[in-house]
C-alpha positions as CSV (number, residue, x, y, z in Angstrom):
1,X,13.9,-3.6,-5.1
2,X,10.4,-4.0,-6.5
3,X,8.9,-7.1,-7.5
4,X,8.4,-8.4,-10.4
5,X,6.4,-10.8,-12.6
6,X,9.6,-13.7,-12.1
7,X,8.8,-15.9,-9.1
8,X,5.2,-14.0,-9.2
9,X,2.2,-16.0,-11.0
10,X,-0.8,-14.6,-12.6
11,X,-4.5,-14.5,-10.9
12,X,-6.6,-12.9,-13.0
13,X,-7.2,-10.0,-15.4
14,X,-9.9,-7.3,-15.0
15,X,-10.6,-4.0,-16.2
16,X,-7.3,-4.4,-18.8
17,X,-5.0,-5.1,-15.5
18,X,-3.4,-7.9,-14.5
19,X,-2.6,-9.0,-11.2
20,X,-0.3,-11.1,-9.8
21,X,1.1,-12.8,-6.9
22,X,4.7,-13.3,-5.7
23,X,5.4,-16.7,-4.4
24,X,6.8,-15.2,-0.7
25,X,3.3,-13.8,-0.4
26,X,2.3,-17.6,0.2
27,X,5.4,-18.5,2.6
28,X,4.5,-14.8,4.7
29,X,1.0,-16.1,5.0
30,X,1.8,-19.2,6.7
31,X,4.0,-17.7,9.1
32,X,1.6,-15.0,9.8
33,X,-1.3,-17.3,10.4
34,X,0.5,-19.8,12.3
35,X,1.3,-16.6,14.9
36,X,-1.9,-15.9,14.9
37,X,-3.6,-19.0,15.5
38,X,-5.1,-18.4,18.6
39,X,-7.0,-15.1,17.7
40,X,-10.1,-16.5,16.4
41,X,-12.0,-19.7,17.2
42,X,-11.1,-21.3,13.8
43,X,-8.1,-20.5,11.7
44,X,-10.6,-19.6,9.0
45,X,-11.3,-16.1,10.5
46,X,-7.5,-15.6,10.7
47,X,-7.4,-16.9,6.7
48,X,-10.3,-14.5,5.9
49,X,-8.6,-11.4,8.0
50,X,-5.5,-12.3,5.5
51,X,-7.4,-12.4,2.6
52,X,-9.1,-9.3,3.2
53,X,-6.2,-6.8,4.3
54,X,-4.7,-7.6,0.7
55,X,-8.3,-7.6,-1.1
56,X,-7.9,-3.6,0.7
57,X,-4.3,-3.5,-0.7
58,X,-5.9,-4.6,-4.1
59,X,-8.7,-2.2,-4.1
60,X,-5.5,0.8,-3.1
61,X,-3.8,0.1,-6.4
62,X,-6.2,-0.3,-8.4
63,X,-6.8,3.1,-7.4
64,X,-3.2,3.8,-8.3
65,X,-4.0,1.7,-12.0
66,X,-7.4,3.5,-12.6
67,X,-6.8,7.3,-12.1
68,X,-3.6,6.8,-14.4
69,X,-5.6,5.4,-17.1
70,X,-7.8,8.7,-16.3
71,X,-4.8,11.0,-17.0
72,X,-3.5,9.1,-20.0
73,X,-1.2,7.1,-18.5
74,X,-0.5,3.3,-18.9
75,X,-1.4,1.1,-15.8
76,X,-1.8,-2.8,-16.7
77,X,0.2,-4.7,-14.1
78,X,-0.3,-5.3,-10.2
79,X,2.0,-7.3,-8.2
80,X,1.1,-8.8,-4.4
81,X,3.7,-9.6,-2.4
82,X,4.7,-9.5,1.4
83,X,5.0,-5.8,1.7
84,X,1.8,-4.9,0.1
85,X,1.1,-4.4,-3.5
86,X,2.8,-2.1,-6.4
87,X,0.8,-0.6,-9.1
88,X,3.2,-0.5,-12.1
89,X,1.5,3.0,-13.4
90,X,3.4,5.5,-16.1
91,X,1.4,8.6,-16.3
92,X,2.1,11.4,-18.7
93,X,5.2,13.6,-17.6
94,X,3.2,16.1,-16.0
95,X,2.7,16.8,-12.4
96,X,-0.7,17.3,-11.6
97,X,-1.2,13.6,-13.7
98,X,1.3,12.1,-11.0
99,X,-0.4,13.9,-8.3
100,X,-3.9,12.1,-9.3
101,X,-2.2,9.0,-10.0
102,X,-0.7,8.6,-6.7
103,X,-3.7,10.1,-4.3
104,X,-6.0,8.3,-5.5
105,X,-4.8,4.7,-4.0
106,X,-4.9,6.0,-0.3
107,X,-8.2,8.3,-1.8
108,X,-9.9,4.4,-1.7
109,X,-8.6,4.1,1.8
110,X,-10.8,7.1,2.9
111,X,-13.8,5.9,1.1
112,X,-13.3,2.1,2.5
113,X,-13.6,4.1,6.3
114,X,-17.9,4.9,5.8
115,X,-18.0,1.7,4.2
116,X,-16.7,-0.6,6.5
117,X,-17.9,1.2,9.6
118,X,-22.0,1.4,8.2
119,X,-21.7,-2.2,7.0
120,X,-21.7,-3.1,10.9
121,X,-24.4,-0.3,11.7
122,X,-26.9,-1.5,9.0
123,X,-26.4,-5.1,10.1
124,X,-27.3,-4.4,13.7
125,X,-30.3,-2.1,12.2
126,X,-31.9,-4.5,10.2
127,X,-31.2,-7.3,12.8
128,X,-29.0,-9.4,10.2
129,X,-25.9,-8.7,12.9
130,X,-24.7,-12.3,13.3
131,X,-24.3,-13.7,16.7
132,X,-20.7,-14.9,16.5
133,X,-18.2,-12.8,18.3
134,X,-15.5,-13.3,15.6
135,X,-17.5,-11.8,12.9
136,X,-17.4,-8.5,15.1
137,X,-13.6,-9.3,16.2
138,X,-13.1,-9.6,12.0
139,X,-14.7,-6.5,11.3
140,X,-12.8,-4.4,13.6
141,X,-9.2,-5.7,12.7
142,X,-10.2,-5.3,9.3
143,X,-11.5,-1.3,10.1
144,X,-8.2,-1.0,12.3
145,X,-5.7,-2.4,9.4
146,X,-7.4,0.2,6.8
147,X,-6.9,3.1,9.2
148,X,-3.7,1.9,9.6
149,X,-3.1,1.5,6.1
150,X,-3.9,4.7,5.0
151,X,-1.5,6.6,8.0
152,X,1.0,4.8,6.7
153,X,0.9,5.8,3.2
154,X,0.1,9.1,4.1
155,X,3.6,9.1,5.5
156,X,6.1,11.7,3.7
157,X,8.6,9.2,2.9
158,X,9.4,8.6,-0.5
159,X,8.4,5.9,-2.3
160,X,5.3,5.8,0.1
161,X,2.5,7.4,-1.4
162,X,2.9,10.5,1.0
163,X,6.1,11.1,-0.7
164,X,5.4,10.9,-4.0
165,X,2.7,13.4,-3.2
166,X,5.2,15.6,-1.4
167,X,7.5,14.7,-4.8
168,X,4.1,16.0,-7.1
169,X,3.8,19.2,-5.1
170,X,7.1,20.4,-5.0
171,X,7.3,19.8,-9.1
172,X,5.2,22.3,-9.7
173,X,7.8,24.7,-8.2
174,X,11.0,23.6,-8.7
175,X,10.8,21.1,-11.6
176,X,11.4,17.2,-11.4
177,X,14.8,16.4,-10.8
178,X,14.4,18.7,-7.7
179,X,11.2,17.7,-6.7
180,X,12.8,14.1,-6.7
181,X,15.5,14.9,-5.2
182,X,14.1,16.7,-2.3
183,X,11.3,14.3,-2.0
184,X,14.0,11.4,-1.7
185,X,16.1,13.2,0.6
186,X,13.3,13.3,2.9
187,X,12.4,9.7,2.4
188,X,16.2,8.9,3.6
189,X,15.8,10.9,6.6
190,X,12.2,9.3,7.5
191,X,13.4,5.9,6.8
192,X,16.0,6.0,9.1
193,X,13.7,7.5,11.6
194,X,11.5,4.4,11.1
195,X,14.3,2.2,11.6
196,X,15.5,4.0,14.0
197,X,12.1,3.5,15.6
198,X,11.3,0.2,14.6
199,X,14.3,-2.0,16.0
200,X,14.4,0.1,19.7
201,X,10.8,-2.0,20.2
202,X,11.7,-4.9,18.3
203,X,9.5,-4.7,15.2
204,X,11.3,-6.6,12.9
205,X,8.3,-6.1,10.9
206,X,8.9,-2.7,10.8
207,X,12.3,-2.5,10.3
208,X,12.4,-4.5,7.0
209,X,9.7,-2.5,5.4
210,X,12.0,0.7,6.7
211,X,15.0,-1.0,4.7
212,X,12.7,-1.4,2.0
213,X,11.9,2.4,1.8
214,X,15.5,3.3,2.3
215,X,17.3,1.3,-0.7
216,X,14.5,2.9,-2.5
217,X,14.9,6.3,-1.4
218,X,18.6,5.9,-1.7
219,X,18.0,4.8,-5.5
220,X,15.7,7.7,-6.5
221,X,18.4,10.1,-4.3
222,X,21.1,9.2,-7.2
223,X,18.9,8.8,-10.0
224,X,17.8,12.8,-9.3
225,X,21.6,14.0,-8.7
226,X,22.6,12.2,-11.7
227,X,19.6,13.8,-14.2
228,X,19.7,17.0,-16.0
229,X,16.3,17.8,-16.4
């Protein structure tokens, strides 16, 4: 189940695409900075870290939003919520348009790696580097979540973006129904591997987002069996 704009209020508008928030993105940052109180000096580096992992998420669908517009697609929504962020993109029916529409979010990922990495480089080069421990504690997390970020999409299992790509690959051989239907079928398999995976170390975490890809999966499974094109 995706979210959607009810229970979700706006933020702000740019480039045609509006983004929103869902109102247990609020309720999972309080829990999640109250765990993690004692990471920083001040709960304001734990606040920012927040902040910035979904300003990353932000920048990934917009990715999603922009290279759909590039194909001819329509991509004016973006919703926030606890489990990331959903680009709500339709490009045309084509494959190659949903294969650009859907690399390009963890394409922003890769380019975020440089970025990130040289902002701490030029800072200790031009002697700017600031003194305080959790700046360089900040930057790290924040380079370690994007790594981690873009693994995980890269994932094969459908919905993730590695799916969708595995889904846009196979189309151009076998058509979509069976692309889908493959690409789901995999996403099943992976998602119970996940959860498999995921409750044997207690990552409850984890598991939930597994659930999340596996109702999804399991939805785009009988959507495929039940199409005839």
């Amino acid at each position: 189940m995706l979210p959607t704009e009810n229970g979700s209020f706006r933020l702000f508008r740019f480039a045609g695409i509006d983004v929103w928030l869902h109102w247990s993105w609020v309720v999972v940052a309080l829990w999640v900075l109250s765990a993690r109180q004692n990471y920083y000096s001040t709960m304001a580096w734990n606040a920012a870290e927040y902040l910035t992992l979904f300003g990353i998420v932000l920048l990934h669908e917009y990715g999603h939003a922009l290279a759909c517009r590039q194909v001819g697609g329509q991509a004016n929504k973006i919703i926030l919520w606890p489990l990331g962020g959903v680009a709500y993109v339709a490009p045309p029916y084509r494959p190659w348009a949903h294969l650009w529409s859907i690399a390009a979010g963890p394409l922003v990922n890769v380019a975020l790696v440089p970025v990130i990495h040289y902002t701490g480089r030029l800072l200790i080069l031009s002697d700017a580097a600031p003194a305080s421990p959790d700046f360089w504690r900040w930057l790290g997390t924040i380079q370690f979540i994007n790594y981690a970020l873009l693994i995980f999409n890269w994932m094969p299992v459908y919905p993730l973006d590695g799916g969708q790509i595995v889904r846009s690959l196979l189309w151009f051989k076998i058509g979509p129904r069976k692309s889908l239907l493959v690409a789901s079928g995999i996403g099943l398999v992976g998602a119970a591997g996940l959860l498999i995976f995921a409750l044997s170390g207690g990552r409850w975490w984890l598991a939930i987002m597994a659930g999340f890809l596996g109702s999804n999966a399991w939805r785009s499974f009988k959507d495929a069996k039940g199409t005839q094109i």
